[in-house]
C-alpha positions as a printed Julia matrix, in Angstrom:
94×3 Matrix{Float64}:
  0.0     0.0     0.0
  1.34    3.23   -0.68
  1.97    5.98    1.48
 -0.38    8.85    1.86
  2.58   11.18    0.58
  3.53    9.02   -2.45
 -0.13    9.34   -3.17
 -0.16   12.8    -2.54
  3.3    12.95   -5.16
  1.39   10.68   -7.71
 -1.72   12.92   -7.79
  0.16   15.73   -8.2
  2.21   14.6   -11.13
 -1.13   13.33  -12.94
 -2.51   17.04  -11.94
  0.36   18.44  -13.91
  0.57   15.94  -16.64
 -3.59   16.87  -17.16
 -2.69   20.42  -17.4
  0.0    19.96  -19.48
 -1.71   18.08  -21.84
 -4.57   20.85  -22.05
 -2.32   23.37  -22.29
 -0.98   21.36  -25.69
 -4.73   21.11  -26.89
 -5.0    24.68  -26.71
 -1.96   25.4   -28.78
 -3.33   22.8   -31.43
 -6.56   24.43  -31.42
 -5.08   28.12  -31.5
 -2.3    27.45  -34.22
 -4.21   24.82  -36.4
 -7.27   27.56  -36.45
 -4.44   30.43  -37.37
 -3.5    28.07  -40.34
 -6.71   27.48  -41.68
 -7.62   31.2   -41.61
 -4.24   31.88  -43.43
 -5.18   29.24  -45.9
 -8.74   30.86  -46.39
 -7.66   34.38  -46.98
 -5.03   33.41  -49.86
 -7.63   31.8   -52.15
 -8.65   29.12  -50.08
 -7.68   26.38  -52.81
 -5.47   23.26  -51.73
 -6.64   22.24  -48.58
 -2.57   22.19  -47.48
 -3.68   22.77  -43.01
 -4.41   19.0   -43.45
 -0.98   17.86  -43.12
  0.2    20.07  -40.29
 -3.43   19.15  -38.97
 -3.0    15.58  -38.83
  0.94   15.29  -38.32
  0.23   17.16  -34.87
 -2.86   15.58  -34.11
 -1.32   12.04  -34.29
  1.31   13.38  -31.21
 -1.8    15.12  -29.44
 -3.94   11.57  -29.96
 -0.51    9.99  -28.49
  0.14   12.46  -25.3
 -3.58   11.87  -24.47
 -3.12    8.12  -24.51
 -0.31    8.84  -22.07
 -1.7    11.04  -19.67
 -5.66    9.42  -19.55
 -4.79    5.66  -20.64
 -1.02    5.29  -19.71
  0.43    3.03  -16.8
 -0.51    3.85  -13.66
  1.95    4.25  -10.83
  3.24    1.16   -8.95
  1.19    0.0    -6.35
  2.92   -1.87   -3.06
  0.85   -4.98   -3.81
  2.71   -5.08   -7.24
  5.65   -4.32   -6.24
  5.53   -6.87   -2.99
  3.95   -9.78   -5.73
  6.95   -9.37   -8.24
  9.34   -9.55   -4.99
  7.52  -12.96   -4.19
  7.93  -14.33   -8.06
 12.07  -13.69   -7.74
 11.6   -14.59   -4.27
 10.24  -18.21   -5.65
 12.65  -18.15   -8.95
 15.69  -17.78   -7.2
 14.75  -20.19   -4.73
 13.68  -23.18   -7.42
 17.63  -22.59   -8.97
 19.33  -23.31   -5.58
C-alpha cells in the first residue's frame, strides 16, 4: 500500500501531466485555427492545413493516450507480488 505522501506525489504529477496536456490542446486548437484562416484568406484552394493538422494531431492523440490511458503508478501490492515471483525463482535454482 502506498503511502499517503507518495499518493499525494502521484496525484500531483497526474494534476500536472492533465494540465499539461490541455495546455498542448489549446496550442493545437489556436495554431491549427491560425493556419486554416491563413489558408482561407489566400484563395482558399489546396486544402494544405491538413498535413500540419494531422501530423500534430497524431502526437496530441498519443500524449492523451499517455496522460488518460497510460500506466498507472506502482502500487505496493505489485511491487511486494513481483518480490515474491524472484523470491520463488531464485529459490527453485538453488
Amino acid at each position: 500500500m502506498l503511502t499517503m505522501d507518495e499518493r499525494r506525489q502521484a496525484a500531483i504529477k497526474q494534476l500536472n501531466e492533465k494540465r499539461n496536456f490541455k495546455g498542448h490542446l489549446t496550442t493545437f486548437a489556436v495554431i491549427n485555427t491560425m493556419l486554416i484562416v491563413i489558408w482561407a484568406l489566400t484563395g482558399a484552394g489546396y486544402f494544405w492545413p491538413v498535413w500540419p493538422i494531422a501530423g500534430w494531431g497524431i502526437g496530441l492523440a498519443l500524449h492523451a493516450y499517455g496522460v488518460y490511458f497510460g500506466p498507472k503508478p506502482l502500487s505496493e501490492s505489485e511491487i511486494q507480488a513481483e518480490m515474491d515471483r524472484d523470491a520463488r525463482r531464485s529459490s527453485r535454482h538453488i
